[in-house]
C-alpha positions as CSV (number, residue, x, y, z in Angstrom):
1,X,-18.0,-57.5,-31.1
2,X,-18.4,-60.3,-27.9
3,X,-14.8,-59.3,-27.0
4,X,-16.5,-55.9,-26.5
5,X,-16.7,-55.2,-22.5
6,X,-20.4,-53.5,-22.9
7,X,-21.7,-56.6,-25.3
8,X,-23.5,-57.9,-22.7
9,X,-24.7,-54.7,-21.4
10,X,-26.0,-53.6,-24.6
11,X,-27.9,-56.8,-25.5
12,X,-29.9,-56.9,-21.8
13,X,-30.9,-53.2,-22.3
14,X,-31.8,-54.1,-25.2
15,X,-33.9,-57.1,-23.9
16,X,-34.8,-55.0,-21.2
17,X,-36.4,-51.9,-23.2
18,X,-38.4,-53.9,-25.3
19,X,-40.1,-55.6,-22.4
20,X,-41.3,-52.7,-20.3
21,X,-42.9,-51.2,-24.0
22,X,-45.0,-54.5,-24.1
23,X,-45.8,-54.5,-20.2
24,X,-46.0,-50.5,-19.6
25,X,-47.8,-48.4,-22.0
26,X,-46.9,-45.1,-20.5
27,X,-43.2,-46.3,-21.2
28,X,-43.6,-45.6,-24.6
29,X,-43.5,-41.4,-24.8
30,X,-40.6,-39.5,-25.9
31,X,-41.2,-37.4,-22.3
32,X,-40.7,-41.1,-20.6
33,X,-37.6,-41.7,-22.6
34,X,-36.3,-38.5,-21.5
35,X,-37.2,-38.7,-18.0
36,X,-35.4,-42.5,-18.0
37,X,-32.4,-40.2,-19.7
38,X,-32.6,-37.6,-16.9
39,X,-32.4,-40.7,-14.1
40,X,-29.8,-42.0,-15.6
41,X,-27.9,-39.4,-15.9
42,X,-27.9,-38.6,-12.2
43,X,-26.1,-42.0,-11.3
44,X,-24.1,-42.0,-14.6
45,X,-22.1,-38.9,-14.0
46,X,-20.6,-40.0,-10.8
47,X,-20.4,-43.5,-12.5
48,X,-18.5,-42.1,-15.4
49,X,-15.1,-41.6,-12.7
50,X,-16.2,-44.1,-10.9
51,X,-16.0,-46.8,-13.4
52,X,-12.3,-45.5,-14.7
53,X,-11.6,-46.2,-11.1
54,X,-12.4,-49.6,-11.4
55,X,-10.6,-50.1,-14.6
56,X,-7.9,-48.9,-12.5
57,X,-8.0,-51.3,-10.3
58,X,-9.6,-49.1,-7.0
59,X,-13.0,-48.8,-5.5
60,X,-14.3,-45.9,-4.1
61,X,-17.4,-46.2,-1.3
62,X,-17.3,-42.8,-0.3
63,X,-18.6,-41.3,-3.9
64,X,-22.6,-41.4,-3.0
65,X,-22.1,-39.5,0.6
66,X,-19.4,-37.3,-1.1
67,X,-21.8,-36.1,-3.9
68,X,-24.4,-35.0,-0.5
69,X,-21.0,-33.2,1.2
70,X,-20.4,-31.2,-1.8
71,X,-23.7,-29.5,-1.7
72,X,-24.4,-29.0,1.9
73,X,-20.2,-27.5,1.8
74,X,-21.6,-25.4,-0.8
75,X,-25.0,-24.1,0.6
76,X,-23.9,-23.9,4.0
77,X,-21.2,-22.2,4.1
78,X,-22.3,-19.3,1.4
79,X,-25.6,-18.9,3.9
80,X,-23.4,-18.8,7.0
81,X,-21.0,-16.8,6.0
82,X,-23.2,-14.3,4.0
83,X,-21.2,-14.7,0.6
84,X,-22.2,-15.7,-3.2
85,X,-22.6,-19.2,-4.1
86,X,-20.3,-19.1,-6.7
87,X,-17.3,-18.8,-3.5
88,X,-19.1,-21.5,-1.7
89,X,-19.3,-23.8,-4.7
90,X,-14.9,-23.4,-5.8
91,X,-14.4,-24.2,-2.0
92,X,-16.7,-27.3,-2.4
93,X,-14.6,-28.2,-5.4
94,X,-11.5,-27.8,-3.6
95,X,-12.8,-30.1,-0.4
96,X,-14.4,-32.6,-3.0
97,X,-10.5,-32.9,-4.2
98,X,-8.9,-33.1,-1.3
99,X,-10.9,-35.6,-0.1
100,X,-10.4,-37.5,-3.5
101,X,-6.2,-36.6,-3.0
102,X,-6.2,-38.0,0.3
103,X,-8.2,-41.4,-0.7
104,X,-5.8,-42.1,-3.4
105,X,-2.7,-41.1,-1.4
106,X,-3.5,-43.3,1.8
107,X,-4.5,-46.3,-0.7
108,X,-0.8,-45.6,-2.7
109,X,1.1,-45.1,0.5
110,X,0.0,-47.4,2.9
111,X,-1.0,-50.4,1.0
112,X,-4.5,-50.7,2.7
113,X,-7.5,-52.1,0.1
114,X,-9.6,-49.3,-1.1
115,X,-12.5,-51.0,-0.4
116,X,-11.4,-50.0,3.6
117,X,-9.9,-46.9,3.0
118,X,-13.1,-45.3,1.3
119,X,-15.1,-46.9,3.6
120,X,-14.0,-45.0,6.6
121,X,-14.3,-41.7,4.4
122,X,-17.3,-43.2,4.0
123,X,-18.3,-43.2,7.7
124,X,-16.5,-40.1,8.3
125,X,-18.8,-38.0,5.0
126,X,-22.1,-39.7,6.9
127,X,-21.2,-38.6,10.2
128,X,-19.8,-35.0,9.0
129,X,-22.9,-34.4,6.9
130,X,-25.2,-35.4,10.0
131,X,-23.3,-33.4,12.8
132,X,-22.3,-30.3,11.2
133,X,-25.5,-30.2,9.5
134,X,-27.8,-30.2,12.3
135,X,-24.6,-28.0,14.6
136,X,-25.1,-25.0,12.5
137,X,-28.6,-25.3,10.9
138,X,-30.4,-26.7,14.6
139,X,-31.8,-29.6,11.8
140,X,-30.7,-32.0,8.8
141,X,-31.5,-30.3,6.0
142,X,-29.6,-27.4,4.6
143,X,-31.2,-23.9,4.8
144,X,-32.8,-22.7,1.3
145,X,-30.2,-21.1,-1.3
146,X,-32.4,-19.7,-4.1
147,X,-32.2,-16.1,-2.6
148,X,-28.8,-16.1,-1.9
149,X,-26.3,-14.4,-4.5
150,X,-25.2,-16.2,-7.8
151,X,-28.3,-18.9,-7.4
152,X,-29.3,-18.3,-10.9
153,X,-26.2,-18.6,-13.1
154,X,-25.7,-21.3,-10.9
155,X,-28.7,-23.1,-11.6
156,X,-28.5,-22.4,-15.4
157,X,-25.1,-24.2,-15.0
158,X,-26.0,-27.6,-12.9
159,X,-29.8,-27.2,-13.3
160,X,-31.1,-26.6,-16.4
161,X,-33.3,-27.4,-18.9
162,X,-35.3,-26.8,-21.7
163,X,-38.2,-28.0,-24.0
164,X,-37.9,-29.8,-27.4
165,X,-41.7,-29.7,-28.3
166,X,-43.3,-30.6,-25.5
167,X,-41.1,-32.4,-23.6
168,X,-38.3,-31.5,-21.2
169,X,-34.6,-31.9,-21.3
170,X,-32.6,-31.7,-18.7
171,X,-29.1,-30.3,-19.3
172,X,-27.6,-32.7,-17.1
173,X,-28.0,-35.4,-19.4
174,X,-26.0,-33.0,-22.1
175,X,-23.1,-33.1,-19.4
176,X,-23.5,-36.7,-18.4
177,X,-22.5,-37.3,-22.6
178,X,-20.3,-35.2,-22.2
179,X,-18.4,-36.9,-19.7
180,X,-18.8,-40.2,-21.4
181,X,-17.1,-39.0,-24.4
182,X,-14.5,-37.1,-22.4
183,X,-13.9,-40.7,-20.4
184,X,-14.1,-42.8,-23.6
185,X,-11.4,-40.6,-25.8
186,X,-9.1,-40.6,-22.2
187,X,-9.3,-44.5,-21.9
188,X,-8.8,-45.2,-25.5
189,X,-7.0,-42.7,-27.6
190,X,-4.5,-41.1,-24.8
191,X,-1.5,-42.3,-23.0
192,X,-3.1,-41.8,-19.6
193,X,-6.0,-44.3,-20.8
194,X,-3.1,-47.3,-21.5
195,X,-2.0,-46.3,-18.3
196,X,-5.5,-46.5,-16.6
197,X,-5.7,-50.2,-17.6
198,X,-1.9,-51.3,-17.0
199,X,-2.5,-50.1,-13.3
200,X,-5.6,-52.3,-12.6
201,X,-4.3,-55.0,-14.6
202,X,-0.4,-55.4,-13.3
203,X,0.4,-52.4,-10.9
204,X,3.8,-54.3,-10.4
205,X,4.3,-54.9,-14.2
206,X,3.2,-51.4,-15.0
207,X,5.2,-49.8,-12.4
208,X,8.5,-51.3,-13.8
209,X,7.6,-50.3,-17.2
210,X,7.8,-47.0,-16.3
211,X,4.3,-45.9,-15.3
212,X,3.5,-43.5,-12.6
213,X,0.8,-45.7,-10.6
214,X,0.5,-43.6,-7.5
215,X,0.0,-40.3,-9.7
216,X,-2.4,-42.5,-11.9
217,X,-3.8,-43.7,-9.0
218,X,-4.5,-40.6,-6.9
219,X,-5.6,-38.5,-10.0
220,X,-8.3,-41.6,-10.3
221,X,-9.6,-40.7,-6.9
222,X,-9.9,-37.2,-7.6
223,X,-12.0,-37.5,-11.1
224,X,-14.6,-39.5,-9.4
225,X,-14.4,-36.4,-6.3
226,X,-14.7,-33.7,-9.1
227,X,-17.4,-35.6,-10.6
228,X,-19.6,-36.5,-6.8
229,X,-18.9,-32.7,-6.9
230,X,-20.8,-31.8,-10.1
231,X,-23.6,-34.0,-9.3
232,X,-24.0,-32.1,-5.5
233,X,-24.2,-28.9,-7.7
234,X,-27.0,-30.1,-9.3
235,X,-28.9,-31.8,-6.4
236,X,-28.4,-28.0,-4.6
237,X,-29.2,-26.3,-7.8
238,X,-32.0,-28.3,-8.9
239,X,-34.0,-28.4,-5.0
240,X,-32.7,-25.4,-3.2
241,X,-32.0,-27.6,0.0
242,X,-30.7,-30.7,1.3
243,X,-31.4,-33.6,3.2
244,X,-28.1,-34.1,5.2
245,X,-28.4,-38.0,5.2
246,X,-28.9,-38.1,1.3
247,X,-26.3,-40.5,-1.1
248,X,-26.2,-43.6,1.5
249,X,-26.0,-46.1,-0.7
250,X,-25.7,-44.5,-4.5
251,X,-22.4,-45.9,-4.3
252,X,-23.2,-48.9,-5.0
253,X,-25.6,-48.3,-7.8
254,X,-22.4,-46.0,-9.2
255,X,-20.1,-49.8,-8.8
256,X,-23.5,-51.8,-10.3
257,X,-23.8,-49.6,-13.3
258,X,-19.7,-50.3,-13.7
259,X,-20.0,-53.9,-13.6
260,X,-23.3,-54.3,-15.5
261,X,-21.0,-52.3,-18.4
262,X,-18.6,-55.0,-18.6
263,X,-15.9,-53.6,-16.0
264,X,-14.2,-56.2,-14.1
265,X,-13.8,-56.1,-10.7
266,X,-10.8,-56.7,-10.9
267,X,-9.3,-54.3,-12.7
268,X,-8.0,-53.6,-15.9
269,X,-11.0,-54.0,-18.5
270,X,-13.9,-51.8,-19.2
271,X,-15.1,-48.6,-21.3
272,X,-16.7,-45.7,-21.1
273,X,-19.6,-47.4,-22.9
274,X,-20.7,-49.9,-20.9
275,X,-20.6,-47.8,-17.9
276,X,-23.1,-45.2,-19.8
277,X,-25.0,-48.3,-20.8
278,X,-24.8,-49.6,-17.0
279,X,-26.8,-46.2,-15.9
280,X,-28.8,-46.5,-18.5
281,X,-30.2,-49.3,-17.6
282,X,-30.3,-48.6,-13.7
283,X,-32.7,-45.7,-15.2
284,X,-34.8,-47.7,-17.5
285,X,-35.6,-50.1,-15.2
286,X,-36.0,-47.7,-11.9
287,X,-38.8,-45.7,-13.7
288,X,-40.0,-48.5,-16.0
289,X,-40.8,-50.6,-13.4
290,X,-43.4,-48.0,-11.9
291,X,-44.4,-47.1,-15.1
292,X,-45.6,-51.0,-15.1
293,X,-47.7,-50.2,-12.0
294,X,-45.3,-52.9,-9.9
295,X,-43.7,-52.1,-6.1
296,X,-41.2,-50.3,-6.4
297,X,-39.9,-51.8,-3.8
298,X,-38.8,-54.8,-6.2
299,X,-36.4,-52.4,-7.7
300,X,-33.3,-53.0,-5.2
301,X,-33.9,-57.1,-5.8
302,X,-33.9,-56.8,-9.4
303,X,-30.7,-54.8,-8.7
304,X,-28.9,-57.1,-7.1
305,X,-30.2,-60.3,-9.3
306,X,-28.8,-57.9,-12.5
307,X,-25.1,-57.6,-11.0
308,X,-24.7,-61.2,-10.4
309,X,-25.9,-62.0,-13.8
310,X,-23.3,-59.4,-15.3
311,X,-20.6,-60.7,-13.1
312,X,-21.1,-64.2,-14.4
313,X,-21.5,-62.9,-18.2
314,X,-18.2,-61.0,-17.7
315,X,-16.4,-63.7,-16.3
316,X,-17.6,-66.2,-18.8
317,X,-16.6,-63.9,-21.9
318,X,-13.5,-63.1,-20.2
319,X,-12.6,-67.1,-19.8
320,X,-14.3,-67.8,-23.9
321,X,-12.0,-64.8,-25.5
322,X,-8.9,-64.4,-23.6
């Protein structure tokens, strides 16, 4: 079970969930647990490719600002152009690929880190966003969509939710399961999963065995796009409008929720698992914190102190079970 990358994931939310039911009273509702559920699940999707990523040996900074491109692509162009939403949200897919395609190809073709590759798409998102934004809108927030055609099926897709008693579930948890399932049975019962962690552990090694790193590679890139993708949808779906200079810095929390799961950084270990436990955790102790009456401004220390204390565990287990 210790050889298990999310052990040490599993025992802190573990540690982690009991304390804020001592300190925080109003952490102890089913509608809390659900809200915690629903905050997590807005970093785990993303985290979901994200993580795989990592396992495959890649990083990907541009996944927060590509998640705030996918909706504004969406909502601005459908209220510019006059059209439904539902041709505005297949041509924010198809961007939202082809910006994950041409990540993975310049970091397979010209040998550049990822880390610097992504970055720049990075700058280049922000930037995009920011100017375009403001260029055809005259501010930085996207115009309204909810009257605009195909706004409810649309919402019933990314935005849902409904009540089990008297509390609310969001559908977006449902998907973020989803994916976690999809990514587990991909990483350990499928070809493409022993490929996933031959690349990020050996890329030489795996390459002369026969695996197709740069296809691995790029189709990598383009999961954690089509995922940024889905969680735009249901930003846009879920608020109508959007704050052109949203997703600076969710990018990290999507690499923090990887690591405090049990993925290496460098490559080649990791599940499904512990990335779901990763967010989970990101969301118990976001909302549990101000359910404890602290600052929240403590949160992004705590943060920081959590993902050197999983990098250490990870390395130590590594180093006691190899």
């Amino acid at each position: 079970m210790t050889r298990r990358p999310e052990f040490g994931a599993l025992v802190a939310a573990g540690v982690i969930f009991v304390f804020f039911l001592v300190v925080a009273p109003s952490f102890r509702s089913a509608e809390s647990l659900l809200t915690v559920l629903y905050q997590a699940s807005t970093i785990g999707i993303v985290a979901v490719g994200v993580g795989m990523l990592m396992i495959g040996g890649e990083f990907d900074l541009s996944a927060g600002v590509l998640v705030t491109t996918a909706g504004l692509v969406n909502s601005m162009f459908s209220w510019w152009f006059g059209v439904d939403l539902w041709v505005g949200a297949i041509l924010s897919l198809l961007f939202c690929l082809g910006v994950g395609f041409l990540n993975g190809w310049l970091v397979t073709r010209t040998g550049i880190p990822s880390f610097l590759i992504t970055l720049g798409a990075f700058f280049v998102l922000q930037g995009v966003n920011l100017g375009v934004t403001k260029l055809v809108t005259g501010a930085v927030a996207s115009p309204s969509v909810s009257g605009i055609d195909g706004f409810d099926p649309l919402g019933l897709i990314f935005a849902s939710s409904f009540e089990v008693g008297a509390v609310t579930v969001w559908g977006t948890v449902l998907w973020w399961i989803l994916f976690v399932l999809i990514s587990a049975w991909v990483l350990q019962r499928t070809r493409a999963g022993n490929w996933i962690h031959a690349v990020g552990g050996a890329a030489q090694s795996a390459r002369a065995a026969g695996v197709p790193v740069v296809r691995v590679k790029i189709a990598l890139f383009m999961t954690v796009s089509a995922l940024a993708w889905f969680a735009g949808m249901h930003n846009l779906y879920r608020f109508n409008t959007l704050q052109a200079g949203a997703g600076v810095g969710n990018e990290f929390l999507y690499i923090i929720a990887a690591v405090v799961g049990g993925t290496l950084l460098t490559g080649g270990f990791g599940n499904a698992a512990g990335v779901a436990i990763g967010a989970f955790l990101f969301g118990m102790t976001s909302l549990g914190i101000v359910y404890a009456g602290w600052d929240p401004n403590w949160f992004r220390a705590f943060l920081g102190v959590m993902l050197l204390l999983a990098v250490m565990v990870n390395l130590y287990v590594r180093r006691v079970f190899r």
